[in-house]
N, C-alpha and C positions, 0 to 999 in steps of 0.2 A: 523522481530522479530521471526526469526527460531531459535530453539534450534540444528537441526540437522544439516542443510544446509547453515544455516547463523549464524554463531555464534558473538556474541556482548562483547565490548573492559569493561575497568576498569579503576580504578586511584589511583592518591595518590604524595604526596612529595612536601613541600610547596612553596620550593624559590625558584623552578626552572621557568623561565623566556619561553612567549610563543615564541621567536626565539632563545633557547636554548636549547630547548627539543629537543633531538634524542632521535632513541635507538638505544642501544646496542646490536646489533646483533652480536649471536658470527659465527667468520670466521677463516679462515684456514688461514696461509700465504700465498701458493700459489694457495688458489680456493675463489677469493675476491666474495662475494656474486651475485645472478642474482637476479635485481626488472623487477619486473613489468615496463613498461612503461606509463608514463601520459595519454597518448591518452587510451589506452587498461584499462586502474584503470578509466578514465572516465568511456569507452563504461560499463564498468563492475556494474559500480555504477549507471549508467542509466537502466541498466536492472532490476537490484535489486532495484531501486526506484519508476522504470515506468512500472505499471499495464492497468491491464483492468478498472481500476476506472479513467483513462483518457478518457474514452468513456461517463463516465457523466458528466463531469465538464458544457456543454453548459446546461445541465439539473437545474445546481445548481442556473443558474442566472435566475431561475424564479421564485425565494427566495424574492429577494431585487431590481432587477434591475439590468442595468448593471454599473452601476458607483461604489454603494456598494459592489456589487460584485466581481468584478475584484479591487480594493483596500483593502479587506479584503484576496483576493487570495495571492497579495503580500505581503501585512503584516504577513500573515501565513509562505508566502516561506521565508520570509526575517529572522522571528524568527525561524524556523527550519533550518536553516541555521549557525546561531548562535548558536543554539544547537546540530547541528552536528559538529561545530568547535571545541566548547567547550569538548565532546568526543573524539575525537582526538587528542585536547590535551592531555588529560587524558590518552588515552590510552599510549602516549609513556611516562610518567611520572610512569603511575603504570606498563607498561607491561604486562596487563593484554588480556583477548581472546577472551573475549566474555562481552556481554552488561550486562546479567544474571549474569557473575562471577564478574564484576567490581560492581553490584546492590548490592548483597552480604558481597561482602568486604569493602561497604561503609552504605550500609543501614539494615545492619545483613539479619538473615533468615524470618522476617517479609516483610522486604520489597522484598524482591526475589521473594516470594512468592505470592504478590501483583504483581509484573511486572509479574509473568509465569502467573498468573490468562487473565491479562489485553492482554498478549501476545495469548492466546486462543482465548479469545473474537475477537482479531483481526485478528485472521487466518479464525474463524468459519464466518466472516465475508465474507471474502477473495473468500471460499470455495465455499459458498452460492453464491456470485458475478458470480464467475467463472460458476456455472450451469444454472442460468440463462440467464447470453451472451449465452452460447453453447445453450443452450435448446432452445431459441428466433431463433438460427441460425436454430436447425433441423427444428426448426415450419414454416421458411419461406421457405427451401428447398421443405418439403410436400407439401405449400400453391402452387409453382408452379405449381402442377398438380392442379386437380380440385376438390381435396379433401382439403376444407380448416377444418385449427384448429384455431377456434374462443379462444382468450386470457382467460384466467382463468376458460377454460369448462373442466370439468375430463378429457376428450379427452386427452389435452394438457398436463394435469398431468401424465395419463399413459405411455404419447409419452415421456415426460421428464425423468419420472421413469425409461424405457426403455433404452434410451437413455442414463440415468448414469451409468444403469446398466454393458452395454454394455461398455461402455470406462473408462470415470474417475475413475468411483469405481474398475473396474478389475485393472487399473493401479497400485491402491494403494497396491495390494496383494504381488506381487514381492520385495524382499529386497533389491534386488539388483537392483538400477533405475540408474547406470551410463551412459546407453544411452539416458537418457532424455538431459543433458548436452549439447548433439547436436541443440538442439531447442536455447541454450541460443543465439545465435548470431541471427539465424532468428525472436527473439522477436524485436531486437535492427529493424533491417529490415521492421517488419511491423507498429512497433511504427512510424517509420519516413515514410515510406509509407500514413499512416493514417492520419498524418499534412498534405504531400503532396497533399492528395486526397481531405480532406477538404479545402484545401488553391483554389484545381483547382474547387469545385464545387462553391465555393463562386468567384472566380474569373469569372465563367459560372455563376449564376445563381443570384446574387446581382446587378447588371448592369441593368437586366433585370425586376425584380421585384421588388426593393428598401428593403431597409428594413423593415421587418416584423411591420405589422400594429400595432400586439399585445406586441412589444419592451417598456421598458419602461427605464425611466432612472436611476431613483432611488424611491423604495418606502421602508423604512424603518420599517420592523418589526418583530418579534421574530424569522421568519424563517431564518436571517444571523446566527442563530447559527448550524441550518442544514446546511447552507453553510460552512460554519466554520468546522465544523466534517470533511467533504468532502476532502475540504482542507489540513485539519488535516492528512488525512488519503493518502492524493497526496505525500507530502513531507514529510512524515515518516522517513528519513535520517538515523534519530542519533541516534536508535535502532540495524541498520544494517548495520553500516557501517562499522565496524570494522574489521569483515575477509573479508572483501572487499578490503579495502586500506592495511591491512596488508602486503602483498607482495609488496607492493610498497615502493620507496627508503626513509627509515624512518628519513626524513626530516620536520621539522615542514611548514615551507614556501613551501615549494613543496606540498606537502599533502595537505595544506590550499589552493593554488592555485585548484587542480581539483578537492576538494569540491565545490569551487566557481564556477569554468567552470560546473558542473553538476548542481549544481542548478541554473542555467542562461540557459541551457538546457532543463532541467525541466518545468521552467517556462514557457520558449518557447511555448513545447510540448502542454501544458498541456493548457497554455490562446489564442494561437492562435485561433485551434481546436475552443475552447468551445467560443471564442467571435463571432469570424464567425457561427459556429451553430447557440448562440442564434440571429445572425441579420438576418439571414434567416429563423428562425421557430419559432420565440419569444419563447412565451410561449408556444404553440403547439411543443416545440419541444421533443422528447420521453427521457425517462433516458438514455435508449443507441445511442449514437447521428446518430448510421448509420442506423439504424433503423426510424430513422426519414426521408430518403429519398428515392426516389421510390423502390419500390423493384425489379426492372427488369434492373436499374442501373448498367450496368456491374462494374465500381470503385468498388463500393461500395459493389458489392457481392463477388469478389476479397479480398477485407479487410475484411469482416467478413468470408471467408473462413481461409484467415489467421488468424484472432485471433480463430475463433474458435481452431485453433491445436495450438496454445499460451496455450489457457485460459486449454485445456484437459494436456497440457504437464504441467502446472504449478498447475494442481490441487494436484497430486501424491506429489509433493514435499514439497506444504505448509500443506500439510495433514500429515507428518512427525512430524511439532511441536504441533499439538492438539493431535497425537497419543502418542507423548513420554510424553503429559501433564498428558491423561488417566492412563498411564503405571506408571506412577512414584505414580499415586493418588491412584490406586486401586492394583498393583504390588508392588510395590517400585522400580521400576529399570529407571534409567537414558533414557532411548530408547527401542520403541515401538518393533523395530527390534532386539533387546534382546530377547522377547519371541518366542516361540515355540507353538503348538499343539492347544489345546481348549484357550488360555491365549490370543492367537494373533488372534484365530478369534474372541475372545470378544471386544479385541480393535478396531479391523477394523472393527467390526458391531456395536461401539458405535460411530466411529470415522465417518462414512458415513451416517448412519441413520438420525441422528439430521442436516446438510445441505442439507439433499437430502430431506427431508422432509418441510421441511422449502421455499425451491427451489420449492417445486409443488406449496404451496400455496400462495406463497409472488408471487405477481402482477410484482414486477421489480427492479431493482437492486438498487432504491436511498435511500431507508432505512439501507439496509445491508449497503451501503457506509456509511452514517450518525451515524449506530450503531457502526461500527467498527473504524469509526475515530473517534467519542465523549470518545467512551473509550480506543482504542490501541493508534490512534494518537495523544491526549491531553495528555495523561501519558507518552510515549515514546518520546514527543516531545518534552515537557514541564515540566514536572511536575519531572519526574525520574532525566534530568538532570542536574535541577538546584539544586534539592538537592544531587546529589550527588556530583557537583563542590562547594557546601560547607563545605559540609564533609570534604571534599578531599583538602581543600584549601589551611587549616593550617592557615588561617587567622581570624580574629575576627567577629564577624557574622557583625556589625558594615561595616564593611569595604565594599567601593563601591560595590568591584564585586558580592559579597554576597549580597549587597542588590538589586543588581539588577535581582540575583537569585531568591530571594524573590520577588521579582513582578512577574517578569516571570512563577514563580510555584503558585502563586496566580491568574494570569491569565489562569493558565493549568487549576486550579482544579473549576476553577467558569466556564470556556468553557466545561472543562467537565461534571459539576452536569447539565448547562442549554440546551449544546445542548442532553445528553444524553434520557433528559425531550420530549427535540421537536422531537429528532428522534423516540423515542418508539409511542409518538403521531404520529408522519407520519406513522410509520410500522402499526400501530391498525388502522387508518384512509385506508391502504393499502390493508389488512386484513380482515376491513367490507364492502369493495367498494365504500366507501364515496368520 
């Protein structure tokens, strides 16, 4: 849901048929266009979809159990799914560029303005996440030596403060971040690293110890809606998919296909990982799942050294769409990187202040996930794009596909008023050390 670095598609035109939608890209006679290729719009789409919020998913199955859990995981990917199709469609219908510009020209400047709200929330989310994986990372590099930093002591806050100050936050100052871009392939790298590494520790260490005593199979109750957020906020899709698959050959069928391969990917990723965590650390398992295993674990200090330089390269870049939200709110101008002099260090000292703050005193990353999915990933997932394939349909509101747009945005906005309830209870329960 980036304004800068991911921009989001649009719609529009009613009788067109969903294996008859191209676009029209225009071409030269003798210089026929270059796509993207399938594998590469994949890997592209895995990177933009698979975060550091796949380090808690084993976290989330101490919500419900693991039966509720991992069926409510797919039923999440399976309808974000649907709703990244649905957008896609749309996009070669209306030929639109971004998610934001198609919001607009289907749901005026209230709703745009509703999605760039929900689109902050979900980066400030993001931002947050991102400092406390790194910050968790420098506190166990120190704990090596014999100077430990006990979890939630000012120590630990100083160290974290320090530690933004020094990297994420300087990142964000430069306008110019086209060397970050190098980082995008080694995300793809240590993502599938990280299934690897879980897949070989559970291969090592479930044989041996069975499954966790504290494993349960299903217990049903208000917390699948924290799971649900989580979820929400795993398979985010159909907010950013747009200048993603853009460069790819503007085929409906084709396009449809490595949506599908990405999210069968996704899912992969994302339920291997966290079933094997939760079978070996039930409940005791921590929000960041490699954090849950020993710390002197070469794998596992390997994977968090890499994400740690993931999670600092990708802070600079989603720190892009909450600074140009600032900039437009209190400037008026489109992009953060428009200002100049005292204007941009306003931005960049409101834009870092509020997560780096947040980061000292929040305990751990499963509220920020919870916050930020209940409201960026219910709304972008659900809510935004059912109503805007009605809009956009040219059909009677009557008519199937509309009404099943209407469930589906009825199901967005009841996921998002209940889990947003249970996640601010988790973050205050977080916050008082309950």
């Amino acid at each position: 849901m980036n304004d800068d670095h991911a921009n989001v598609p649009l719609l529009q035109e009613p009788n067109i048929t969903a294996f008859d939608a191209t676009d029209t890209t225009r071409t030269t006679p003798d210089k026929p266009p270059r796509y993207v290729g399938g594998f590469s719009t994949v890997m592209n789409m895995l990177n933009t979809l698979m975060g550091a919020g796949v380090l808690g998913i084993a976290d989330s199955f101490r919500f419900t159990g693991f039966v509720p859990s991992f069926a409510m995981m797919l039923i999440i990917a399976i309808l974000s799914y649907v709703a990244t199709q649905m957008v896609v469609t749309l996009q070669l219908r209306k030929h639109t560029k971004s998610f934001e510009q198609l919001t607009e020209m289907t749901l005026g400047k209230i709703g745009s303005t509703i999605y760039s709200i929900a689109a902050t929330f979900f980066c400030l989310s993001a931002l947050v996440v991102f400092l406390i994986i790194s910050g968790g990372t420098v506190q166990s590099w120190i704990n090596y030596s014999n100077w430990k930093i006990e979890d939630g002591s000012w120590r630990y806050r100083f160290i974290l403060l320090g530690y933004a100050l020094v990297l994420p936050v300087a990142l964000t100052v430069p306008k110019n971040m086209h060397f970050l871009s190098y980082f995008s392939t080694f995300s793809i790298v240590c993502l599938f690293t990280f299934v690897f590494v879980v897949i070989i520790k559970g291969i090592q260490m479930l044989p041996k110890q069975g499954i966790h005593e504290t494993c349960i199979i299903a217990h049903i109750n208000s917390g699948i809606f924290n799971a649900l957020a989580i979820y929400s906020l795993t398979f985010a899709l159909a907010a950013v998919v747009m200048p993603v698959i853009a460069p790819s050959e503007p085929r409906l069928n084709l396009r449809s296909v490595t949506v599908g391969v990405t999210f069968f990917l996704s899912f992969l990723c994302s339920s291997i990982p966290g079933v094997i965590g939760y079978l070996i650390f039930g409940t005791t398992v921590k929000p960041v799942l490699l954090e849950s295993f020993p710390p002197n674990d070469v794998l596992t200090i390997i994977v968090r050294a890499a994400f740690f330089i993931v999670v600092n390269a990708s802070y600079p870049v989603v720190s892009l769409t909450v600074g140009s939200s600032y900039a437009r709110a209190i400037f008026g101008v489109n992009s953060a990187l428009e200002l100049n002099g005292w204007r941009r260090i306003l931005i960049l000292f409101i834009l870092n202040v509020i997560p780096v703050l947040i980061a000292m005193f929040l305990p751990n990353i499963r509220p920020a996930l919870a916050i930020g999915g209940a409201i960026g990933g219910c709304l972008s997932n659900f809510v935004f794009p059912s109503l805007i394939w009605i809009r956009a349909s040219g059909r009677r509101v009557s008519h199937w596909t509309n009404i099943l747009c209407i469930f589906l945005c009825i199901f967005g906005i009841v996921s998002l008023l209940i889990s947003t309830y249970e996640s601010v209870l988790d973050a205050i329960h977080q916050f008082s050390g309950k």
